[in-house]
Structure formats: structure tokens, C-alpha cells
N, C-alpha and C positions, 0 to 999 in steps of 0.2 A: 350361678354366673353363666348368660349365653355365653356362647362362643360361634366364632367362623372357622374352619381350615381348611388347611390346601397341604399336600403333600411339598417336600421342601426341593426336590427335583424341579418344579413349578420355576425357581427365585435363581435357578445358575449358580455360577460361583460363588462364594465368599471370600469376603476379605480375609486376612489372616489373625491368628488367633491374637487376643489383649484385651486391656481394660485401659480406659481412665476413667478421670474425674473431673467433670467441666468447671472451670472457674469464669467464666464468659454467660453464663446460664443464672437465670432467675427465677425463683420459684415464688408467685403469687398464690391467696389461698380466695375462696369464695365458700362461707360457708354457709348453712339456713335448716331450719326443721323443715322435716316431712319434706317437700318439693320444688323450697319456696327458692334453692342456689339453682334449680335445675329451670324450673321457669325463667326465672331472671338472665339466666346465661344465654338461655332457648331463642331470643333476643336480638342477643348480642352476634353469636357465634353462625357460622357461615355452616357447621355441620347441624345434622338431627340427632339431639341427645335423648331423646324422643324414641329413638327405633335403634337397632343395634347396626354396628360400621361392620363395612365388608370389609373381604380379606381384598389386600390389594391387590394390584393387576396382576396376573402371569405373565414374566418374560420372555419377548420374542428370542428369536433366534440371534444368538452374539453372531456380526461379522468376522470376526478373528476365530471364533469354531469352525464358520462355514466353510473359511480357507484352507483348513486341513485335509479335502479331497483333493486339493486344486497340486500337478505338478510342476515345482518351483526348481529354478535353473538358476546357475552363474551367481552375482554379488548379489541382487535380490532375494533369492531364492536362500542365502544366507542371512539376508536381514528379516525376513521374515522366519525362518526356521526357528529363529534368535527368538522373535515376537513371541513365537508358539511356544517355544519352550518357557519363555518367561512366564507366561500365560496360564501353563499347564502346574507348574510347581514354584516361580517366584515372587515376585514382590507382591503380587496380589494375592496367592491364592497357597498359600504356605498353612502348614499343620494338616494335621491327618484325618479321614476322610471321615464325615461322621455318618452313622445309619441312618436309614431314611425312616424321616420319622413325619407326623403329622405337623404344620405349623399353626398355631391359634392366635388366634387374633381376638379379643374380648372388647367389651363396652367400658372397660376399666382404664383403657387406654386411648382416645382418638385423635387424629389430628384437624385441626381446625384454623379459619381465620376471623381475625377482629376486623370488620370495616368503618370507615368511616359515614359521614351523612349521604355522601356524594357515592358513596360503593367503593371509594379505593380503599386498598388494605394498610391498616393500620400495623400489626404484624401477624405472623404466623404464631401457631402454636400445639403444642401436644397438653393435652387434656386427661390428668388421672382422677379416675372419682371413686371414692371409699365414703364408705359410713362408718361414722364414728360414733361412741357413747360419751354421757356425760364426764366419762372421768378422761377421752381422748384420744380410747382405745379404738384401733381401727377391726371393725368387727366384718366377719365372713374373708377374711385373707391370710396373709402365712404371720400377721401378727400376734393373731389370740386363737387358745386352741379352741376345740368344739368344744368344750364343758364351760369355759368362759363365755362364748358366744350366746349358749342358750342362755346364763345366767343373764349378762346385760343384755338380751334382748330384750328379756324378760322381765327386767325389772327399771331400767330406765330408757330413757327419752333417748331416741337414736336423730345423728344431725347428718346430712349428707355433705362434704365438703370436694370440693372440685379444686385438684392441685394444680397452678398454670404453670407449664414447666415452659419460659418465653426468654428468646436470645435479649443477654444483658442491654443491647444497644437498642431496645425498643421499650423495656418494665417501665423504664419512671413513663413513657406515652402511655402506656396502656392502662398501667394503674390508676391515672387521672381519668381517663377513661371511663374506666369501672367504676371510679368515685363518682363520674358526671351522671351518671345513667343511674345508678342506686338510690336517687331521690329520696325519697321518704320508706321506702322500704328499711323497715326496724329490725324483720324477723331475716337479714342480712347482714355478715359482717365480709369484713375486706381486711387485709392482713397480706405484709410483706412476709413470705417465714424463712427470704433466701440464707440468713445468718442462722437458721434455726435447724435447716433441712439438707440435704446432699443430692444430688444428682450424678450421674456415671453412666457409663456407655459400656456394653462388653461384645467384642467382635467375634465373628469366626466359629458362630454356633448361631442353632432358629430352635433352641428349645430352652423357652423362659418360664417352665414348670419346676416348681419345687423350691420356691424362693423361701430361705434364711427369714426364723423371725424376724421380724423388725424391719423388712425390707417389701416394697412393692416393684415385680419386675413385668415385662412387658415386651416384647416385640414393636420393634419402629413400626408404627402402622399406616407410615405413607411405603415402606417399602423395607423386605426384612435384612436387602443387606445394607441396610445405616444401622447396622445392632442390635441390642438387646440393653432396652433403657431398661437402670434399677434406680430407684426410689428409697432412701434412708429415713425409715419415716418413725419408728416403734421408737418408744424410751429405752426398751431395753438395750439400744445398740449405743447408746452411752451412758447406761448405768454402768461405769466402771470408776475405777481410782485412778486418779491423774497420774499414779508412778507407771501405768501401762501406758501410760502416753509421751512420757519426759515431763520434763518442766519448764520447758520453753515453747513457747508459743510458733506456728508455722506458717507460713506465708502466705496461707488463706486465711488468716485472723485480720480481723479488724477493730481498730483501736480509735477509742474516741479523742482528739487533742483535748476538748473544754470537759473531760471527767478529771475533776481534781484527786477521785477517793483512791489512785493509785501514792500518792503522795502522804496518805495518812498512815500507811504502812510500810516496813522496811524488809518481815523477813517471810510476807506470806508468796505463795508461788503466782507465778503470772497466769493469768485466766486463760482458758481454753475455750473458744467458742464452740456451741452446739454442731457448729457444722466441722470443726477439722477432727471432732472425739468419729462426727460421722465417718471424716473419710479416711480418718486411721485406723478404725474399724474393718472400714471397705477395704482398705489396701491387705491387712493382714491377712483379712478372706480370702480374697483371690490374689493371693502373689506365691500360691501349693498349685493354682490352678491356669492360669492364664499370666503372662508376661505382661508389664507395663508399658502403654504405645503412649504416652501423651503427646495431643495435635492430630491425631490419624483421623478424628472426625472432620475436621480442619479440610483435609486432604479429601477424606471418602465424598464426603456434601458435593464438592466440588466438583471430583469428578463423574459420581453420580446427577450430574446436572439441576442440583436444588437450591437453591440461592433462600435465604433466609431472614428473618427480622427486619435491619434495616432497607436492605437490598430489595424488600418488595414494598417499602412504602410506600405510597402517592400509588402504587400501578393498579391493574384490575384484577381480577381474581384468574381469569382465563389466560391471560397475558403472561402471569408466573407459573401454570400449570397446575393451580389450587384443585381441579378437577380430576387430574390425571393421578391424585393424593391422595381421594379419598376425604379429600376438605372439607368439601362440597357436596350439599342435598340439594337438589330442586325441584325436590316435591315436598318439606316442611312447610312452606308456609314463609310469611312475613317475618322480616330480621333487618335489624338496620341494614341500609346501603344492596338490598336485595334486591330492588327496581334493574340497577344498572348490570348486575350479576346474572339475572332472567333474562335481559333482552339480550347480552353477548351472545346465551348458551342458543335463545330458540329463536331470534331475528338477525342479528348480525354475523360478522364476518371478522374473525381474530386475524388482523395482518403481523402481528410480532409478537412473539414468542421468546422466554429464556432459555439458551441452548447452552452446553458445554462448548467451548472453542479450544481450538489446538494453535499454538500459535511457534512457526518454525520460519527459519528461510528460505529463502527464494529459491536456491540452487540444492536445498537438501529434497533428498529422492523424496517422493509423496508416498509413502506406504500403501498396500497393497490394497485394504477398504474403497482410502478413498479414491483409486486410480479403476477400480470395480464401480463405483458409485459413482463417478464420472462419466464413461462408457454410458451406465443407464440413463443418466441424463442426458446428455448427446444426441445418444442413436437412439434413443425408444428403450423400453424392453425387449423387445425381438430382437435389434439390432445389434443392444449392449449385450444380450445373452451368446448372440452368435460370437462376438468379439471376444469376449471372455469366454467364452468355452471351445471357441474353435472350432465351428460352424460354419460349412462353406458353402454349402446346398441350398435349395431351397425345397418345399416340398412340391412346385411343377416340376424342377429338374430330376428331383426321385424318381418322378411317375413317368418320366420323358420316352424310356424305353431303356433297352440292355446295355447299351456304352455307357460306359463305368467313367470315363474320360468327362472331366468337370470343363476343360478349356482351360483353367488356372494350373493344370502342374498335379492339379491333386484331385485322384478317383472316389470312388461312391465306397470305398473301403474305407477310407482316409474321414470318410465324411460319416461312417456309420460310427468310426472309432469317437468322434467328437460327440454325437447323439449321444452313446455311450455315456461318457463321459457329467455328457448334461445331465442323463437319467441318474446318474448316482448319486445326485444332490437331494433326489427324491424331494421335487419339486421348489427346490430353494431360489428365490430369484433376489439378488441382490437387491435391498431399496434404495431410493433415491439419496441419502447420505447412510454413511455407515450404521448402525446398531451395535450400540459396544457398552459393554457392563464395565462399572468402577474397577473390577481388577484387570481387564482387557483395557482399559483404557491407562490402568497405570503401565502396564507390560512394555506396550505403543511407545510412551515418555519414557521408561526406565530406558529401551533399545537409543531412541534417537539423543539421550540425554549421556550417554555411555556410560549408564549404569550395569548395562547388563550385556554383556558381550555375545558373538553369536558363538555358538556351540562350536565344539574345537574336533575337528575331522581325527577322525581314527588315523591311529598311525601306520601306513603300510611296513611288513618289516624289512621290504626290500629297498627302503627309505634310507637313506646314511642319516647319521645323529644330526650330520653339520645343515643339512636341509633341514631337517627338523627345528633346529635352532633359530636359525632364522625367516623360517616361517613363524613361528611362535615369536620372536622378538618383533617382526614387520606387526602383528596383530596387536601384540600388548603397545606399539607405536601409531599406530590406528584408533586403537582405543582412548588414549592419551592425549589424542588428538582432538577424538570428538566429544571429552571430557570436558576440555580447555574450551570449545566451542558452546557445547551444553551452556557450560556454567556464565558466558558471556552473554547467550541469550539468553538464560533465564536474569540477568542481571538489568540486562535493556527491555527488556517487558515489563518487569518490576516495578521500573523509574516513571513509563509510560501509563501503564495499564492502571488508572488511577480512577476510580468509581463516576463516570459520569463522560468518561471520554468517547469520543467518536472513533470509529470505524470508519473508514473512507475508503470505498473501492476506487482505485487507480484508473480503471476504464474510461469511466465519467464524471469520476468526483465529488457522487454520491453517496451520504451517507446508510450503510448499509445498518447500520446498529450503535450499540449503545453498551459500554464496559460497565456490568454492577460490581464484578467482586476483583479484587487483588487475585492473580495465581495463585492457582494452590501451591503449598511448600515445596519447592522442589521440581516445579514444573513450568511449562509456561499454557497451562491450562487454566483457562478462567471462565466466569459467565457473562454472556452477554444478551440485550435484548436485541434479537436481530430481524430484520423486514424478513419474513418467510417465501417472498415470494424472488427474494434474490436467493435464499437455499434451492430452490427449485421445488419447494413443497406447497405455493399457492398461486394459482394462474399457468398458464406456459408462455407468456411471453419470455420468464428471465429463467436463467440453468446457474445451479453453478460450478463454476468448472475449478480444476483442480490445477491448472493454472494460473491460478488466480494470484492479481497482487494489491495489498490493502496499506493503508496508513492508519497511525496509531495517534490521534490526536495531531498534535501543531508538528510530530515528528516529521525529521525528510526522507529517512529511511524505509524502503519499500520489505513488505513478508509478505509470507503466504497464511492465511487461516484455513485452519480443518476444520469444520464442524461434524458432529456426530450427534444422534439420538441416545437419549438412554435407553435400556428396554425396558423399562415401565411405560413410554411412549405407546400408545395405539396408532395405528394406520391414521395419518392424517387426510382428510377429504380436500385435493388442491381446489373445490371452489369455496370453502367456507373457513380453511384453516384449524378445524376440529374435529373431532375422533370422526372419523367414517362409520357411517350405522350403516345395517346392510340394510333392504326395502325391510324385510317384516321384522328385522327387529324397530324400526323405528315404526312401524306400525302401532306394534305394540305397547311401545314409548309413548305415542302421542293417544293410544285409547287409555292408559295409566292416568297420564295427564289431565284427560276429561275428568277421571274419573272423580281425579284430585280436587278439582274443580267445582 
């Protein structure tokens, strides 16, 4: 089996430790001898199953790290303390630290997209491929030991089958799909096996080695904190007796109404389908080892800024960030809808983009990113640097001669202390929107949503109790307060923020974007597809500023939106809207590309 890694320092934070079990997920199968599923895919799919996937991007630097140098004063300086700490041990980033270890990445797992004639995507998806023999068995993984392996290698016909692990709100498209294109190809079958197989997610760890018979595990290979997919696939994980399961059936069963043969019996037990023997299997597994989060993926996608299945239908591969995934080859070669997929990457110009959005009100403080990531759009980088960091000089007036005296009040000490200051960042420049990792960005919503309070000041002992008292009452009525407000806006986004809705900047009345997903649970975080060059990331005519005020569809009600980058994002290039190459590496890019040619 190749492999890729990276050390797991490389990927930042983690979400916190669990497991579920997706019920929203469909599992397609594509099977064929010798090479003939991997052709036929080869195709289809926007990745090269062909050559092996890399390990995904390395993440930049989190905004909410970078602020830890910076010194923070008064009520802000409290809400962000709050941020940090949330940041450093709560809602995101809970459970204990794990060793550093290597992360891998294999060809057993990649992710990919379906397009249509036209190049829009049809959906997304992750791609597990095993070989199996004729009796089913999956051969070379934690299914069958090494003494079985050699035998059916050895002695029968190996099939290679390709598992599509695709969000439920796109399999019946896709599967027609794969029926339409399968033409006469014989030595290919097509099989739904979602009633047959399991899928699960496990958070809060990057080491998907040593996976349980019967089970195939993997690391998310668009990015490793969406999890550690496991795969229920071995017979042996429901060779068991129905009395270890109960005798009632669970709420992932599915029942046919037009099967009469329940009615010809009275006292045999009610059927358990292949898939809940799988996930009661799953659960007893890990319920010694990890806690139960059902929806946290819900949540992670979201704020990790990936929009999925339905959410990227009709659009282009560039446009959802298929590239920035790992989706995407463009040096394989011909695949349906690959004309319009080539000329995005190496002739045009991507103007919108899917981004995470923060959505708050008017009057609540902008957190400290995006009031840093303002500044730099504004003034420049030199200007936004000096602003934020407290740079008052310039470098004529250094060199000017011995008066220390600025004219403003403040001397060339006052102005060494701010250099200072700059230099401890060791060379950190705020980008033009924040940089913030799915647990940074839960921390952010947990503070402004009063979920999480700021840190409660040491007690001085020359304090009387009664001040004490009612400082801590005024806080837990603060709290209370921005609870009751949370929970109102997250309720008014809700109503609004309905897949398809406009964005409307208040300035001009232009529409700035485009709502794909519902908030994540619990927040008023969503995606949207937004014009890149009112973020301030394409052209310099438009900035955006963090005074900003937006409309939410037919709403009268005016907010503010934050938008942020994930850190699997790369430097985006403001004339072309895509990863910035530096000169020799695109050099070398485009002699690759001859070569391809």
C-alpha cells in the first residue's frame, strides 16, 4: 500500500474527542476484474486514481494563535481572553494531547468529484478501493490475515471494487449517473450496498492505523480535521446472534410496506438489517474509547468551510474549492466535464468562491481578527502593520538624526518598543480576512453566543466577599443576557438563511453572495458563495470592511457578516482569484504540463 505523510503538527488543532454514525450518507459500490472499475471511474471522477493522492495542504497560521502575543486591555481584552481560552481547552479542542505522530494518507481513500457534460458538479465524494476475492473477502487490509491473503491470492480471481461513500441528498443523481455511462460494459456491476454497509466518523485523533477486523479506516483526505472515516465492511462484524443486539429493530432499519412475508409469521423476531448489526457493532467498540457526538460532523463541515453534495450542484469545481481538496488532477488526462474544469484552472479568472460566514449584529463588538484584517485592508500592509502594532515612525524619521522627539507626544524609545513588538511575531502579517481553524472558529461563536464565558479574575484578598458577590452576579447577568440574545439571533438566521438566498450589501444594494447551507447547529455560521472581490481578495477597487452592513434576502433587518478563510486555503493571487504560484514554481508547473502534453 503507497502511502503520503506529514507530521500531524503540520494540521493544528483538533476537534474534540467522539464518534458517530452517519445516517444522511450513502454508500455506492462500483465493481469489475483486473482494472476494468478503475478504468471506467478514471472517467468519470475529477481525481487520478491512476497515480497516488497527496497528503493535504499544511495549515497556515490560525488568527486566534497569532493574537496571543498582542496586549489586550479593558472589556475587549476580556472577550478575547475568553476566545483564547476557549480556544486553547474548550469547545473545540477538549481531550488530552496526543504524541506526535506521522499522519498517512493512502490511495485506499480519496476524495473526488462527479461532473456533469457541461463540467458542473454533479456531487462530491470520497472514494474507498479494496480488492476483494471471489468469496467477498477484502484482501491486503485489517480484514483477512496474511495466511488467508496468500491463500486467495493464490488461488482465485481477485475483483477490485471502489466504495462511494456520497451525501444521501445526491446517490439516487449519481447512481443514474453511473447507470448512464456504464453502457455496455458487462465486466462492471453497480450496486447500492447503503442497507448493507456502515459508515462513521471518529474525531480528536490523526492515527487511522490498526483498524479492527472487519472494518476499513482512513483519514479525511480533503483535510485531517473532518476525522477519521471507518468503513464496516467484513462479514465477521455481523456474524453474531441477534440476542447481542435485542430484538427490536432501531431506527436505522428499513421496512418495506408491500413485503407481505412479515404477516405469515407470528412468533419469529423482527429482522435486523446488515447495516444497524454494523453500527451496534461500531458503537460497542468505541463507547471504552471515545464518547458519542451525533451531528458534530454537521457542525465541523461547516465550520471548516466545505459545503457538500447538494450544496455544490450546478456550480464548478473551482468555485467550491474542489482543488484546494485534493479533488482535483490536471495532469490525468480526459474525464467528462474536464474542458470547463482546465480552462478555469489555466485561463480564467475564479470571481466567487464558497467561504464560511459569521453572521452577528450590528452593534455587537467585531472580534479582534476581524478588526486586524480590516486595518490591513484599509491602510495597506504597512499601514495596517503600523496600526496594529503601534508603529509610529517611519524609517526617514529613524535615520533623521539624534532627537528622539516624534512631534506626536511619542519618542524613538516609544517607537523601538512597538518594532519590538512587531518583531515578536517573527514575521506574522495579518491576511486580508482572518485564518481560523473549525475549533477557532467554534471558540469565536461559543464567546459571542454566551456559551462560554470570559475567565473570572483572581480574587484579591483584600477584596470584601460583598464586592466579590456582586461582581460575579453582574457577570453571570451579562452572561444571561448575551444568551437570550445568542439564542434570538441564531433563531432569525435560521428563518432567513434558506439555501439560495441573497446577501445584499446595504452600501449599494448589490448582491454580494449567495446562502448554500443552513447554519451550522448552534450557530449562525453558514456557507456562502460570495463575489471575492467585495472580500477584498480579487482586484483593489472593493475592501471589505468590518463595518459592514448586509441583508438577508426579502429581510428589513440590517447585520453584519464576518467572513473568514479556512487554513487549508493557500494565498489567494487578487488578479486571478486562485492559489498564488510563486515565478519558479509555476515554472515548473507549466514545463510538467508540456510535458503532459
Amino acid at each position: 500500500q503507497h502511502t503520503s505523510s506529514t507530521m500531524a503538527s503540520k494540521y493544528g488543532k483538533l476537534w474534540g474527542r467522539g464518534y458517530e454514525t452517519f445516517t444522511t450518507r450513502r454508500i455506492l459500490s462500483v465493481t469489475g476484474t483486473s482494472d476494468h472499475a478503475t478504468t471506467y471511474l478514471q472517467g468519470l471522477v475529477t481525481s487520478d486514481l491512476f497515480s497516488e493522492p497527496r497528503a493535504p495542504r499544511e495549515e497556515a497560521e490560525d488568527s486566534l494563535n497569532a493574537l496571543a502575543g498582542l496586549p489586550l486591555h479593558g472589556a475587549e481584552g476580556a472577550v478575547e481572553a475568553g476566545v483564547a481560552a476557549a480556544h486553547a481547552g474548550g469547545s473545540g479542542g477538549s481531550g488530552p494531547v496526543e504524541e506526535e505522530v506521522p499522519v498517512r494518507f493512502t490511495s485506499k481513500m480519496r476524495s473526488t468529484c462527479f461532473l456533469d457534460h457541461r463540467g458542473r458538479i454533479l456531487t462530491d465524494a470520497l472514494l474507498w478501493k479494496r480488492t476483494i476475492d471471489s468469496n467477498g473477502s477484502t484482501i491486503n487490509d485489517n480484514t483477512t490475515t496474511s495466511s488467508d491473503t496468500t491463500a486467495t491470492t493464490a488461488n482465485a480471481k481477485t475483483t477490485t471494487e471502489y466504495l462511494i461513500d456520497v451525501p444521501s441528498s445526491t446517490a439516487d443523481l449519481l447512481f443514474a449517473h453511473l447507470k448512464q455511462h456504464k453502457l455496455r460494459r458487462s465486466k462492471i456491476k453497480l450496486e447500492d450496498k447503503s442497507e448493507q454497509l456502515s459508515v462513521h466518523a471518529v474525531y480528536g485523533t490523526l492515527n487511522a492505523e490498526g483498524a479492527p477486523k472487519g472494518y476499513l479506516a482512513a483519514m479525511d483526505p480533503r483535510h485531517p480535521s473532518l476525522g477519521m472515516r471507518v468503513l464496516s465492511v467484513g462479514d465477521e462484524v455481523i456474524a453474531q446472534d441477534d440476542d447481542d443486539l435485542g430484538t427490536t429493530t432501531s431506527a436505522g432499519d428499513v421496512s418495506d410496506e408491500n413485503d407481505d412475508t412479515t404477516n405469515n409469521t407470528t412468533t419469529s423476531t423482527p429482522t435486523v438489517s446488515e447495516r444497524t448489526k454494523r453500527t451496534t457493532h461500531f458503537t460497542k467498540l468505541m463507547n471504552n474509547f471515545f464518547p458519542h457526538h451525533p451531528g458534530t460532523y454537521s457542525v465541523l463541515r461547516r465550520l471548516s468551510g466545505i459545503a457538500e453534495g447538494s450544496e455544490l450542484t450546478t456550480r464548478t469545481a473551482l468555485e467550491c474549492n474542489q482543488e484546494f481538496l485534493n479533488a482535483i488532477s490536471f495532469t490525468k488526462g480526459c474525464y467528462l466535464g474536464q474542458e470547463l474544469t482546465a480552462r478555469s484552472q489555466f485561463v480564467g479568472v475564479v470571481r466567487k468562491r464558497i467561504v464560511p460566514v459569521m453572521i452577528c449584529e450590528t452593534e455587537m463588538e467585531v472580534p479582534r481578527p476581524w478588526v486586524m484584517a480590516g486595518m490591513i485592508q484599509e491602510l495597506g500592509e504597512e499601514g495596517g502593520m503600523e496600526k496594529i502594532f503601534g508603529l509610529t515612525g517611519t524609517k526617514e524619521e529613524d535615520d533623521s538624526g539624534g532627537d528622539t522627539n516624534r512631534g506626536d507626544g511619542k519618542d524613538a524609545t516609544e517607537n523601538d518598543a512597538g518594532e519590538k513588538k512587531k518583531l515578536g511575531f517573527k514575521g506574522y502579517v495579518p491576511p486580508p480576512l482572518p485564518k481560523m481553524s473549525a475549533s477557532g472558529a467554534g471558540s469565536i461563536v461559543s464567546m459571542m453566543m454566551g456559551s462560554v464565558s470570559a475567565p473570572t479574575p483572581q480574587n484579591n484578598p483584600q477584596d470584601g466577599d460583598h464586592e466579590v458577590d456582586l461582581e460575579a452576579k453582574e457577570r453571570e447577568l451579562e452572561l444571561q443576557n448575551l444568551r437570550a440574545s445568542g439564542e434570538k439571533l441564531q433563531q432569525e438566521i435560521a428563518e432567513l438563511a434558506i439555501p439560495g438566498t441573497s446577501i445584499i450589501d446595504k452600501k449599494d444594494g448589490k448582491t454580494i453572495g449567495k446562502i448554500i447551507s443552513t447554519p451550522a447547529p448552534g450557530t449562525t455560521v453558514l456557507l456562502a458563495q460570495m463575489r471575492l472581490d467585495r472580500l477584498g481578495l480579487l482586484g483593489n477597487k472593493e475592501k471589505w470592511s468590518r463595518t459592514n452592513k448586509i441583508l438577508i434576502g426579502d429581510g428589513t433587518k440590517e447585520y453584519r457578516y464576518l467572513p473568514y478563510l479556512p487554513l487549508w486555503w493557500p494565498e489567494i493571487d487578487p488578479e486571478t482569484g486562485k492559489e498564488r504560484v510563486v515565478e519558479e514554481e509555476k515554472k515548473k508547473s507549466d514545463e510538467d504540463e508540456l510535458d503532459d502534453l
